[in-house]
DOPA-393576 format. One line per field, with one value per residue: residue number from 1; x, z, y of N, C-alpha, C in turn; residue in one letter. Coordinates in steps of 0.05 Angstrom, whole numbers. Layout:
<torlos>
i <- (NUM|...)
nc1 <- (X|...)
nc3 <- (Z|...)
nc2 <- (Y|...)
cac1 <- (X|...)
cac3 <- (Z|...)
cac2 <- (Y|...)
cc1 <- (X|...)
cc3 <- (Z|...)
cc2 <- (Y|...)
aa <- (A|...)
</torlos>
This chain:
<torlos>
i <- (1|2|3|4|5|6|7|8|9|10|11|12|13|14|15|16|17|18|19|20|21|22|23|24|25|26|27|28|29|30|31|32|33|34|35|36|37|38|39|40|41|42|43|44|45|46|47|48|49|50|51|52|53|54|55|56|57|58|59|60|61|62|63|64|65|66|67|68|69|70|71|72|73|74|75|76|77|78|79|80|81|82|83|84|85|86|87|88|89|90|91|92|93|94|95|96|97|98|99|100|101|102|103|104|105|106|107|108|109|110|111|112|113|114|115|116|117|118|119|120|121|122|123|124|125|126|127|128|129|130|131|132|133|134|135|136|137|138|139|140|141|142|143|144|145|146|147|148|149|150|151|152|153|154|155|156|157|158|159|160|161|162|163|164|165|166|167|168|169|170|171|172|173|174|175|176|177|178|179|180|181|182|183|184|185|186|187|188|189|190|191|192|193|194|195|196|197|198|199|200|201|202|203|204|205|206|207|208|209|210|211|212|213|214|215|216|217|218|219|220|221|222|223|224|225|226|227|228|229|230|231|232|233|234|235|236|237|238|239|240|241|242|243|244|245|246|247|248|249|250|251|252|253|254|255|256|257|258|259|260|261|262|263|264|265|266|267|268|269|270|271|272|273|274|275|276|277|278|279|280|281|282|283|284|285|286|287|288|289|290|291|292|293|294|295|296|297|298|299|300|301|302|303|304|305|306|307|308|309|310|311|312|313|314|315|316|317|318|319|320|321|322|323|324|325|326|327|328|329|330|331|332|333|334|335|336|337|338|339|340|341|342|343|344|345|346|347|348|349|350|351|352|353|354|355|356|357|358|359|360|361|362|363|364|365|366|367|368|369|370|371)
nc1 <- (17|6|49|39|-16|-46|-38|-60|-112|-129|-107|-144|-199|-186|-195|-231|-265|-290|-304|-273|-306|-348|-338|-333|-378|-396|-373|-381|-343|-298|-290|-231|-217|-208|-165|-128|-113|-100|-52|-22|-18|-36|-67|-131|-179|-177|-222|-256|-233|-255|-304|-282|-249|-313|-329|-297|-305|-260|-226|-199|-144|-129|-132|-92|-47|-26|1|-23|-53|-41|-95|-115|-76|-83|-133|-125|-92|-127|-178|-144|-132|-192|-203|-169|-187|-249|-227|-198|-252|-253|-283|-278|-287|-249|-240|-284|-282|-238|-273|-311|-280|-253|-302|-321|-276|-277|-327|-367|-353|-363|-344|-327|-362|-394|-360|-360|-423|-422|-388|-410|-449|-430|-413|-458|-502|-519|-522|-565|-639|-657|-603|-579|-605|-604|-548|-552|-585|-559|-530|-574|-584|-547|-542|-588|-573|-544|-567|-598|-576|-533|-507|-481|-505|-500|-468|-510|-546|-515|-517|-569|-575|-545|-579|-624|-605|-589|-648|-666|-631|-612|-657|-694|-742|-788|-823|-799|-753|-778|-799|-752|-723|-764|-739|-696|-666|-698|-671|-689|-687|-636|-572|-530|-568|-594|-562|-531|-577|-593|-535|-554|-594|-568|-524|-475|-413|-394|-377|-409|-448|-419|-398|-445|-459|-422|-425|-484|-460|-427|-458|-498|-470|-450|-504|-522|-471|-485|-539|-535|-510|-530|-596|-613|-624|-581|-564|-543|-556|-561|-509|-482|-506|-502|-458|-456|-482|-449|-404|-423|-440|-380|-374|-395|-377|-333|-351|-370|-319|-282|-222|-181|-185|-179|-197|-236|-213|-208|-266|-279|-238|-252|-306|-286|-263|-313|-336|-294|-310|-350|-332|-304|-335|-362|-309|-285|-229|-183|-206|-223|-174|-164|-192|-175|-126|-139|-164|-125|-88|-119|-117|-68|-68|-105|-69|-24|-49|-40|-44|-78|-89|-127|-197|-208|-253|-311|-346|-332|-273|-270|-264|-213|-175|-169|-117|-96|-87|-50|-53|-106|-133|-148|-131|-104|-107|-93|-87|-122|-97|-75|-124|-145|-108|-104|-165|-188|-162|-141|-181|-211|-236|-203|-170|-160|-133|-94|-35|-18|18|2|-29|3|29|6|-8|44|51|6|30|74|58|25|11)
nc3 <- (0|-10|25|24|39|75|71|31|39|66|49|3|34|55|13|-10|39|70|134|188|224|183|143|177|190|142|132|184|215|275|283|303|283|224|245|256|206|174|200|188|234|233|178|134|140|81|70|63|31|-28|-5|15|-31|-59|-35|-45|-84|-128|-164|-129|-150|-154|-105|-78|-99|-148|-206|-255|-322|-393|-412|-365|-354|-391|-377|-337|-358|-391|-350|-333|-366|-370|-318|-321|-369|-338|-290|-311|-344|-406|-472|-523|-598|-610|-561|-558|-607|-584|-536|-564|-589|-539|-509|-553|-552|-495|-484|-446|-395|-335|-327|-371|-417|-386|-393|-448|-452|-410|-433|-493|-472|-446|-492|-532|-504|-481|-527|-581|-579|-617|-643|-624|-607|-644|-623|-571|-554|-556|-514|-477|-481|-469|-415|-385|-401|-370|-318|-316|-314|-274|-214|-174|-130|-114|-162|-196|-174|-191|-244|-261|-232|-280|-329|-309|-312|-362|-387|-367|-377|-432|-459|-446|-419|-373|-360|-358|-338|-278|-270|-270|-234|-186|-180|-155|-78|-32|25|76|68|60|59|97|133|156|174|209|239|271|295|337|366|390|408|388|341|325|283|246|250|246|186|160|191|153|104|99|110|73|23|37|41|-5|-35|-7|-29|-73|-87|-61|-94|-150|-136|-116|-124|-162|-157|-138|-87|-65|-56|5|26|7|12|75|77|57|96|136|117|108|162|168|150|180|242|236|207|252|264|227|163|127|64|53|61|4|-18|20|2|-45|-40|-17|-51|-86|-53|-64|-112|-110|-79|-110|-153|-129|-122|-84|-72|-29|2|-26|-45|11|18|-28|-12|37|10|-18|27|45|9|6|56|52|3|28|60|94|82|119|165|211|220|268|299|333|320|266|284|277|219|171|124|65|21|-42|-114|-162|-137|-119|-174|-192|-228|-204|-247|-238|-189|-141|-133|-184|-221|-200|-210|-271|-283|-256|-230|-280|-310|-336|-294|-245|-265|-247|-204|-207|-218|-168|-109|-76|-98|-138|-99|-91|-141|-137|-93|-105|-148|-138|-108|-154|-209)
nc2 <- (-24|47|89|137|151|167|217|240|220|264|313|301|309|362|395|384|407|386|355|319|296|291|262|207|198|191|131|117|111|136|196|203|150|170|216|186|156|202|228|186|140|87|56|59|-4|-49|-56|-11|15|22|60|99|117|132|174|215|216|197|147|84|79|118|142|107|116|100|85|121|100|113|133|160|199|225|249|272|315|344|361|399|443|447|461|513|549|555|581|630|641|636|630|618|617|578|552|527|500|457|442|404|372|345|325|283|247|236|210|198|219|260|315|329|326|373|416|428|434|490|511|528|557|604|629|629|647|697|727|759|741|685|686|647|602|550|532|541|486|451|447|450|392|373|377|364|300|298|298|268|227|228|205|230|274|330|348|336|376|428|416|434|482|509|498|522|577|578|574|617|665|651|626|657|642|643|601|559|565|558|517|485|504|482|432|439|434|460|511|503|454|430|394|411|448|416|373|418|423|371|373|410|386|346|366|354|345|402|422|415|453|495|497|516|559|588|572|594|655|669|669|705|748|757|764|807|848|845|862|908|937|926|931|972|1036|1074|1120|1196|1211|1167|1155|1152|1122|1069|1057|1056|1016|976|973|953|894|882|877|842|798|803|789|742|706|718|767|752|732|705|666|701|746|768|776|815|848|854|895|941|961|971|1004|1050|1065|1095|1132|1157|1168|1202|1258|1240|1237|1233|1201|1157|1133|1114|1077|1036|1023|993|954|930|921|881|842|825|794|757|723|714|676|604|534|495|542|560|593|647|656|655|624|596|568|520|507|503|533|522|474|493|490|440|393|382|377|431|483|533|600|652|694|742|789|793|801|844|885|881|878|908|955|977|1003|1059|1103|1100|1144|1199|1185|1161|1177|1191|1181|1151|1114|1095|1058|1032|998|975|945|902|886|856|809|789|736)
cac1 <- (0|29|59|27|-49|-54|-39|-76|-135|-128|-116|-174|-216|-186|-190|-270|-272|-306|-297|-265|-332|-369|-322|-331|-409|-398|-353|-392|-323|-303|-265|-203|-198|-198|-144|-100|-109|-87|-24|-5|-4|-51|-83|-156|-186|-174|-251|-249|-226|-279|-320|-269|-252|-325|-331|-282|-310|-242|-212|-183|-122|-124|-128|-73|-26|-22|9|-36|-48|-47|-118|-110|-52|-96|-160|-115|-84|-164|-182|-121|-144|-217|-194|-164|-218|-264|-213|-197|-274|-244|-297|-278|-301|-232|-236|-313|-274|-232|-283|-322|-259|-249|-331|-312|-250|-288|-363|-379|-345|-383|-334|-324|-392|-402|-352|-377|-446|-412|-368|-433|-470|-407|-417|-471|-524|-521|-528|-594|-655|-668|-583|-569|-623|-588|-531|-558|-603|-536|-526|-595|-592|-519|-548|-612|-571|-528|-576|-612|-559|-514|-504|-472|-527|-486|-467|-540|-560|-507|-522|-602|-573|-535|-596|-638|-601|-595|-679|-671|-625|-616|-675|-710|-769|-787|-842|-785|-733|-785|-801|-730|-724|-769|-742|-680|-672|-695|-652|-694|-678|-609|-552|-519|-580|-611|-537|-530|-603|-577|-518|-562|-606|-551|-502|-453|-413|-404|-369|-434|-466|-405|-406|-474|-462|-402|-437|-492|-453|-411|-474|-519|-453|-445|-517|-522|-474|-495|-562|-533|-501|-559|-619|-619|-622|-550|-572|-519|-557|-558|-490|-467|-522|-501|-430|-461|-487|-427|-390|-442|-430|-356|-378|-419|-351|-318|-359|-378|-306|-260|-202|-167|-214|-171|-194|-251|-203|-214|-291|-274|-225|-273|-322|-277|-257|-330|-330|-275|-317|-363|-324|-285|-358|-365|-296|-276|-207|-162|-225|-227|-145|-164|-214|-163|-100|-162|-171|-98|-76|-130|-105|-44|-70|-101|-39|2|-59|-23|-63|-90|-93|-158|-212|-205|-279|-323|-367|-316|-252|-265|-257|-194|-161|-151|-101|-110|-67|-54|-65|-132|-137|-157|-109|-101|-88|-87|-104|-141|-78|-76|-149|-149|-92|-112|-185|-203|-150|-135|-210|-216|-252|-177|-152|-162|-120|-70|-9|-19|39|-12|-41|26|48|-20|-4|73|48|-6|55|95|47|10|5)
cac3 <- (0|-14|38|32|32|85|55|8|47|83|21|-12|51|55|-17|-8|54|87|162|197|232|166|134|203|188|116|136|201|234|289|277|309|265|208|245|258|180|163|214|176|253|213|151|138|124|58|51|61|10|-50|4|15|-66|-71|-17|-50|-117|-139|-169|-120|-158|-153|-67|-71|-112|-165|-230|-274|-349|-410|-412|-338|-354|-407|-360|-323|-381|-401|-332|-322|-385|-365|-298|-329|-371|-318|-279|-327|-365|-432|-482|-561|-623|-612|-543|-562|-616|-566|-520|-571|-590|-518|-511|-571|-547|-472|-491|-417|-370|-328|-327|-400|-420|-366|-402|-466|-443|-400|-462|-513|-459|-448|-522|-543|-482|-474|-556|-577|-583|-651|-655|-604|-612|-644|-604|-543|-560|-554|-492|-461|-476|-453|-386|-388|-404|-337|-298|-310|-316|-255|-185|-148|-124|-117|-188|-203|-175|-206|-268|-257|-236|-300|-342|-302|-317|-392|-400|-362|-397|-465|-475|-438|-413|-343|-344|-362|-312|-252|-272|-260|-205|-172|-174|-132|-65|-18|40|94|77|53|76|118|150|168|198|235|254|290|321|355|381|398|427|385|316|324|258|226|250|238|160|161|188|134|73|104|101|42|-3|37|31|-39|-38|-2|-42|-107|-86|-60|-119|-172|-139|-95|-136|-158|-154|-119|-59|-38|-54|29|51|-4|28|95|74|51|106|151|109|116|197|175|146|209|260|230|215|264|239|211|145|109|34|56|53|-20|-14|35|-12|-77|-25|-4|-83|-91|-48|-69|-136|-103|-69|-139|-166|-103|-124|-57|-74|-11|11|-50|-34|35|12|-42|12|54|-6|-19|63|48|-12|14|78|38|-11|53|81|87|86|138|180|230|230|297|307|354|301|243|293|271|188|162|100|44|7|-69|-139|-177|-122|-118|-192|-183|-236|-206|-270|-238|-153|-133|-147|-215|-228|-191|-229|-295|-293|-247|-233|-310|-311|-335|-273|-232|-275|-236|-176|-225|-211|-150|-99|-50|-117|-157|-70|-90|-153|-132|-74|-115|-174|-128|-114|-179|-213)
cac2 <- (0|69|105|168|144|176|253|245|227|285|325|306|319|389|415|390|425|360|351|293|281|287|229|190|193|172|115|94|103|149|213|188|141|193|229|166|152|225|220|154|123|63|51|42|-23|-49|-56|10|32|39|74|123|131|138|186|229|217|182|122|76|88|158|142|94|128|71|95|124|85|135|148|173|224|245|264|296|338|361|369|423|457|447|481|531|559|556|607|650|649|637|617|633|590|551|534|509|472|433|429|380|341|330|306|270|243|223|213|185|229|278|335|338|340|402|435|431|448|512|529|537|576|632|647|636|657|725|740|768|720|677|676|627|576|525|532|531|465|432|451|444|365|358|388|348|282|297|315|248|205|225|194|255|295|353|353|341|406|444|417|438|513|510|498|543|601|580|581|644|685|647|625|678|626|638|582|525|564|565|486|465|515|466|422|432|426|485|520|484|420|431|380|446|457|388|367|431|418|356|381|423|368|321|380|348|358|432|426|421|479|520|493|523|589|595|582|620|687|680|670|727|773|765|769|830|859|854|883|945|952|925|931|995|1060|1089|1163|1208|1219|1145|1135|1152|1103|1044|1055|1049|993|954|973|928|871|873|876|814|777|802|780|710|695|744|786|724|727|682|664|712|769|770|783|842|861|875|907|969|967|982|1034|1063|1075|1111|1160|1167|1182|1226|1267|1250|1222|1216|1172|1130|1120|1105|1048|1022|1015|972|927|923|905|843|816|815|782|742|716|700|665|579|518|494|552|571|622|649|670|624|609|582|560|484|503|509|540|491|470|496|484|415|375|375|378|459|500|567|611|679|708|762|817|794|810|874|901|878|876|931|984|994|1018|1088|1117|1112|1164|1218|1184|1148|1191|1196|1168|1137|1101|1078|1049|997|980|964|922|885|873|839|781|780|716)
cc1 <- (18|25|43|-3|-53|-53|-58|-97|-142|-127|-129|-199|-212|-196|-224|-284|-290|-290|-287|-289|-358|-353|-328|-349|-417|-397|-365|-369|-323|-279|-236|-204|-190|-172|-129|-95|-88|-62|-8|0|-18|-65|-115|-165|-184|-210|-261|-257|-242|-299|-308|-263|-277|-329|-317|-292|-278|-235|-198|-152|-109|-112|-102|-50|-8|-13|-9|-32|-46|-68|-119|-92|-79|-127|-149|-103|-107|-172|-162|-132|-164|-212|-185|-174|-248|-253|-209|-236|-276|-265|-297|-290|-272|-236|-267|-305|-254|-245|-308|-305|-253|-284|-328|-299|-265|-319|-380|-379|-356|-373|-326|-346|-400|-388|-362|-402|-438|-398|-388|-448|-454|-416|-432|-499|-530|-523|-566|-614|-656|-634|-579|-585|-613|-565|-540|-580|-584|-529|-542|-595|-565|-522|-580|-603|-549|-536|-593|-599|-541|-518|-500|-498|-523|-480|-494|-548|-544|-512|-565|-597|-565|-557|-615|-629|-597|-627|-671|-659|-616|-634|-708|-744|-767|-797|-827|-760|-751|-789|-773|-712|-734|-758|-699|-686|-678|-674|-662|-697|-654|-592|-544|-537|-588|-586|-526|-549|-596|-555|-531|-571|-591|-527|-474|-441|-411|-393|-391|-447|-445|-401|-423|-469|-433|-419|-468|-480|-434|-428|-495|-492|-456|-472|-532|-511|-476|-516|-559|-527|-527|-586|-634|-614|-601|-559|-540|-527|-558|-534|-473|-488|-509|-464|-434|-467|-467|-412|-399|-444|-399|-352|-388|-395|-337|-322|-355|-343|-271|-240|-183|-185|-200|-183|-216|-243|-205|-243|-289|-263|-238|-295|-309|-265|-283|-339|-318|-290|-339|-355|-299|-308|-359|-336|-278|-249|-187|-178|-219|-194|-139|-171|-198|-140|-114|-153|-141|-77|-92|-129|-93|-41|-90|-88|-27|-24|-55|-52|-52|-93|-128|-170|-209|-235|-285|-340|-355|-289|-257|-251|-219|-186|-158|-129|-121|-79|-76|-64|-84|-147|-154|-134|-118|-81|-83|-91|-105|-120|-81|-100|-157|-130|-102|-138|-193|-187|-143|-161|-196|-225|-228|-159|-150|-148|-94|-38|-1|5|28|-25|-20|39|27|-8|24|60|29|16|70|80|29|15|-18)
cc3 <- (0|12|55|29|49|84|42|15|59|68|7|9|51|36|-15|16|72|116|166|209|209|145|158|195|163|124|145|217|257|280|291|293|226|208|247|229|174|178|206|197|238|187|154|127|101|46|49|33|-18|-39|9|-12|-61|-61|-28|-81|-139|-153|-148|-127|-157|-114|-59|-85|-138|-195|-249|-310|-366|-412|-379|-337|-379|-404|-346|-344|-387|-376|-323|-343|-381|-345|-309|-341|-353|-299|-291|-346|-384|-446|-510|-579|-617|-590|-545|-580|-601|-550|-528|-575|-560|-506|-526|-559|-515|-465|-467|-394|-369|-340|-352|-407|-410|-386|-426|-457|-442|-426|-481|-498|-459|-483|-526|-532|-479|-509|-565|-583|-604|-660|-640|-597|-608|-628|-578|-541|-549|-524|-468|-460|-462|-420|-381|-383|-371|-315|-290|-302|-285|-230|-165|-155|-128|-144|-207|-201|-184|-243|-272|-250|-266|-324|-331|-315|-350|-406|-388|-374|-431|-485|-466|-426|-379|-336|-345|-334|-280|-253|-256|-232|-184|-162|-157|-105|-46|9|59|92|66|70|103|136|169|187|226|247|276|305|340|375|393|416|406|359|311|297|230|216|245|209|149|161|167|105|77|93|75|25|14|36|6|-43|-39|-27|-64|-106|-78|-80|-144|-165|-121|-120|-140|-171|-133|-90|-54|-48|-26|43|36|12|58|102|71|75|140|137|102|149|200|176|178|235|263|231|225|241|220|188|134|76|31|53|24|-24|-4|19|-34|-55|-23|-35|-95|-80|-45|-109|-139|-92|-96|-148|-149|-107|-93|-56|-65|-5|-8|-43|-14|32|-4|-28|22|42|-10|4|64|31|-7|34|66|21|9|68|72|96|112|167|191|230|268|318|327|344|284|266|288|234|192|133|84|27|-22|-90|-147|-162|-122|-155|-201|-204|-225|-223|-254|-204|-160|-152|-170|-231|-217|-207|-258|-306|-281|-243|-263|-312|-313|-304|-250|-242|-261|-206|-188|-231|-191|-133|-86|-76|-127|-128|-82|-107|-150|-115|-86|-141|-167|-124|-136|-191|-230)
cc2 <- (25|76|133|170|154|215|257|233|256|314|330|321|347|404|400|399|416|362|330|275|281|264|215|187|178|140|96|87|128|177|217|172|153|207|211|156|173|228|198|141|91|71|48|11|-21|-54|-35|23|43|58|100|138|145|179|218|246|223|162|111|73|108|158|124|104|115|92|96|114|113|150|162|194|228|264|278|327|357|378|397|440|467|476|511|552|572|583|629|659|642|624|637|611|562|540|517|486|445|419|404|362|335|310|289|249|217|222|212|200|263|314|343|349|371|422|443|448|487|522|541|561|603|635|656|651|684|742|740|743|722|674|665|605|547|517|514|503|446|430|444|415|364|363|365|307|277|295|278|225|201|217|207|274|316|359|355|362|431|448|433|471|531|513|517|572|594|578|613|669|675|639|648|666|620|615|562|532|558|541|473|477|496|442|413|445|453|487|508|463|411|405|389|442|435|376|392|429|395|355|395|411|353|335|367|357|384|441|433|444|510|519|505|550|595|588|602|650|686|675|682|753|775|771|801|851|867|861|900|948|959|929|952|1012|1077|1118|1166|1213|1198|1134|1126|1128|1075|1047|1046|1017|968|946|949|901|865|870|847|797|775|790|756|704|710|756|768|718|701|680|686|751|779|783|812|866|873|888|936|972|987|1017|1052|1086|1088|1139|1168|1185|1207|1259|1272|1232|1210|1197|1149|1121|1109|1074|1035|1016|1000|950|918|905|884|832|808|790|756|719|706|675|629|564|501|510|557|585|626|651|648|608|594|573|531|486|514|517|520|490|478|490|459|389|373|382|412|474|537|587|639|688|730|783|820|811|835|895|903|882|894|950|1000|1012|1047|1107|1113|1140|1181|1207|1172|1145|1187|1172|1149|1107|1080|1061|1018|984|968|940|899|872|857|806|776|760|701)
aa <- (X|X|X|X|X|X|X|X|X|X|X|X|X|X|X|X|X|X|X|X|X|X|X|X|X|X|X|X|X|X|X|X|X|X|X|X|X|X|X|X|X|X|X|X|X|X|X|X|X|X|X|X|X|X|X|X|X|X|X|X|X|X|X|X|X|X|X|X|X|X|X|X|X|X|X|X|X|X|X|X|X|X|X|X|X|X|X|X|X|X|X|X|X|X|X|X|X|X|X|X|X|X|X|X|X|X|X|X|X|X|X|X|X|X|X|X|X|X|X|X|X|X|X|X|X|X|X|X|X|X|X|X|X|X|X|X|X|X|X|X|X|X|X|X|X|X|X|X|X|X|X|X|X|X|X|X|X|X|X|X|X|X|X|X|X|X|X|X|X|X|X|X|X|X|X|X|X|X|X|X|X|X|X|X|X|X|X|X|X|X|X|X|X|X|X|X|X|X|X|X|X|X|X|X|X|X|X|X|X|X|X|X|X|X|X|X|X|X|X|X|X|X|X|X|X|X|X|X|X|X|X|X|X|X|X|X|X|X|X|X|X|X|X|X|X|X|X|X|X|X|X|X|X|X|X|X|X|X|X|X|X|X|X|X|X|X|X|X|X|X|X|X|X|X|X|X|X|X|X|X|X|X|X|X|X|X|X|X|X|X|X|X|X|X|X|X|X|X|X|X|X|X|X|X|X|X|X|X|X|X|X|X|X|X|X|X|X|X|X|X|X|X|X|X|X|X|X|X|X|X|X|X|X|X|X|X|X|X|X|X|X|X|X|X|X|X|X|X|X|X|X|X|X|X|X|X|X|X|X|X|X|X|X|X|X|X|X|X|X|X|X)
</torlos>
């Protein structure tokens, strides 16, 4: 047995952001023997083991570290590509043409298909109705044939958001998006909720209920703020209250997971970006330099932040940071700096601070870890 079966349990569990007592529950074992796996003091049973692949949604080859055949270096080759894409956005006529010779190529496998699908929709979705028809036809069954066909639940209901939002904005049909709206799973009977529901009852597992309040706030932050932005009124007199407003959902990040944001520093960080582009609108310019030094001191804190470190809060101190890159088959093409330099400080609407010493101090410090 390899060696290092036990990293690379522990690896995979991290980079899916699974608990030790939510593998124990899978398993039917105890979370000691999770951690004596991941310590390499023992091994797990060898009967084990397809329950742990599955668990992982692996190959027992992949968990044992068994030398991959050709076609196995070559899912990985796609998959890095795939990844890649996916990070960056990228969707031109060529990468649609690879992404059928690789459907082509792997007719069966889930994550090809997706891409495909995802590749036709970046093009062709957002072009006016009556030119994206045919297109998107292609797309609707390769989502349709996933959705029916697949075993992971979780991939099921991504694939069912995926098609939702292609009736809704490409084919512009609320009555087919509100159909398949139905038919995923609501927030009160979520996984999250129903297992923190039982830690409550049982006192135990507090991992659960802190899982809970973490995807909680990072999908009502983002929520939040893309309705201050899109769905509150950008007039000039409510631009001191939509700032007020943000500044209570970076109190929300704070609270939930203390000053230690960790990958969360990123979130914080396009927040005081935002309202930096209000008090630009505002002509209030040392402010907007104030708010862009903010976002800059949490990229940074951010960028330095190592895997497996702790939220400190009292609510998240069980999660930890994950491991990201090739290991977990994840290509990170670009971080945060990158995309703030490139995609948002070039923006026209810096000009007017652009010179400036307090300005050219950001972009030095964001140039250094860019990537």
């Amino acid at each position: 047995m390899n060696l290092k079966l036990g990293s690379t349990i522990k690896n995979l569990r991290l980079h899916n952001r699974f608990t030790q007592e939510q593998m124990a529950t899978y398993l039917g074992v105890t979370p000691q023997a999770i951690s004596r796996w991941e310590s390499e003091t023992c091994y797990p049973d060898i009967e084990l083991l397809p329950a742990i692949a599955a668990f992982f949604s692996v190959s027992t080859d992949v968990l044992l570290g068994v030398n991959r055949t050709e076609r196995e270096k070559r899912f990985m080759e796609i998959y890095d590509i795939i990844d890649s894409h996916n990070e960056t956005g990228e969707a031109t006529e060529d990468t649609l043409r690879e992404a059928h010779e690789f459907a082509a190529e792997f007719p069966t496998d889930e994550k090809v298909q997706e891409h495909l699908a995802d590749t036709i929709c970046r093009i062709y979705m957002w072009l006016p109705e009556g030119q994206n028809r045919d297109a998107l036809k292609e797309a609707e069954k390769i989502y349709l044939t996933l959705i029916e066909n697949t075993k992971d639940v979780d991939f099921r209901n991504k694939m069912l958001e995926a098609l939702i939002a292609l009736y809704a904005v490409g084919y512009k049909d609320d009555f087919k998006a509100e159909g398949m709206l139905g038919k995923l799973p609501s927030m009160k009977y979520s996984r999250e909720r129903v297992a923190s529901e039982l830690a409550e009852m049982t006192r135990e597992k507090d991992g659960y209920r802190q899982e809970f309040i973490e995807i909680l706030t990072a999908h009502l932050g983002t929520a939040l703020e893309n309705y201050i932005i899109d769905g509150i009124a950008n007039t000039p007199d409510m631009w001191d209250k939509k700032i007020e407003m943000f500044e209570y959902v970076i109190g929300l990040y704070k609270f939930v997971f203390g000053e230690n944001l960790l990958y969360y520093h990123a979130d914080v960080a396009g927040i005081y970006r935002v309202i930096a582009t209000y008090k630009l609108s505002q002509k209030k310019y040392d402010e907007a330099l104030d708010m862009l030094e903010k976002m800059c001191e949490h990229i940074l804190l951010e960028n330095a932040a190592k895997s497996g470190e702790k939220f400190t809060s009292y609510f998240t101190s069980r999660l930890v940071y994950p491991e990201r890159g090739k290991d977990f088959s994840t290509l990170i093409v670009h971080n945060c700096a990158y995309y703030t330099l490139n995609g948002k400080l070039a923006q026209k609407r810096y000009d007017p601070i652009r010179e400036t010493e307090r300005f050219k101090a950001i972009v030095s410090k964001l140039a250094e870890i860019a990537k």
